[in-house]
N, C-alpha and C positions, 0 to 999 in steps of 0.2 A: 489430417486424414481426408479433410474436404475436398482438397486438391484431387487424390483419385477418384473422389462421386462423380458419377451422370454431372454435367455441368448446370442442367435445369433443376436437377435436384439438391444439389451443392446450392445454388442461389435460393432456394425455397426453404433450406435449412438453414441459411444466413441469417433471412430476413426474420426467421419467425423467431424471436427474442424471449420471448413469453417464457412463465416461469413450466410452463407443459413443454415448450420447444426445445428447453433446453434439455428439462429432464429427457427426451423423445432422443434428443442426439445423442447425448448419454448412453441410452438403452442402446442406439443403433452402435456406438463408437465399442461396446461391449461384446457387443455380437461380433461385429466386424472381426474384434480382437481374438475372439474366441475361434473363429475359421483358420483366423491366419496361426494362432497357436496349434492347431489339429496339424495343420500344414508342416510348422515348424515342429513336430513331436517327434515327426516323421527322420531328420535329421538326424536325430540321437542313435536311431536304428544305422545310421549308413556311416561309420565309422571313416572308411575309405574317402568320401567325399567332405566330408566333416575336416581330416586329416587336409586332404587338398585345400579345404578354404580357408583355412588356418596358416597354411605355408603363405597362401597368396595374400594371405592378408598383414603379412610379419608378425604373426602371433605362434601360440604353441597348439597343441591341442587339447590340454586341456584349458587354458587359457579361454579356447572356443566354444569348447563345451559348458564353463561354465557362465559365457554372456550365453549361450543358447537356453539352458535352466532359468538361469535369473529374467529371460524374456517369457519365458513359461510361466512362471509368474508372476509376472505383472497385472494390473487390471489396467481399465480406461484411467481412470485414476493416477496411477503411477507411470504411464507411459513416458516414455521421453521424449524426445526428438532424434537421439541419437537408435532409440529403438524401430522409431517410423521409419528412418533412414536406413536402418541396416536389415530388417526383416519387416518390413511392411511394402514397403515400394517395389524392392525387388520378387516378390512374390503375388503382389495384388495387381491385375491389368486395369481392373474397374471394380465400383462397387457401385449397387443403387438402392432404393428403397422404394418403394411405395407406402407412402407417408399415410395413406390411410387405412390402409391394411397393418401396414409394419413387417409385410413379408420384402427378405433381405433377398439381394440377389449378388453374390459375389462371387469376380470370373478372374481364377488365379492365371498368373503366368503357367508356360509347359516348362516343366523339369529342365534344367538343361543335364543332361550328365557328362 
């Protein structure tokens, strides 16, 4: 998930190792999750495009529907890689923080329909 941070932000949350650092990324890597879930809820409602990313993807639909649920819930925790990959990247353009605030700042892709 570092890879879509601000790049100066990503290297500040690298470096900072400490047992506060990590919990800090933690908290941010939660939140982050939680936007992009808001994003992906949205999904379940559009049946029609739900159906098309399922054909394009050689899946069924419900097949699709239910990695979309099982990404719903997920935590930071549990994430995968194959989750980052399939509903994180394609929907997040960037994400940043301000590490002393802790106000998040995340700027989704536009819909394509």
């Amino acid at each position: 998930m570092l890879a879509l941070c601000e790049p100066s932000t990503a290297g500040k949350l690298e470096r900072d190792r400490t047992k506060d650092g990590v919990a800090r990324l933690a908290d941010f890597s939660q939140r982050l999750l939680d936007a992009t879930q808001r994003a992906t809820r949205r999904k379940l409602t559009d049946q029609k495009s739900l159906r098309g990313a399922a054909r394009s993807g050689g899946s069924s639909y419900v097949a699709s529907r239910f990695k979309v649920l099982e990404f719903l819930d997920a935590t930071a925790d549990t994430l995968t890689t194959a989750d980052v990959a399939e509903f994180l990247r394609p929907l997040i353009d960037f994400w940043d923080v301000d590490i002393e605030t802790g106000v998040l700042r995340v700027v989704l892709r536009p819909h394509k329909s």
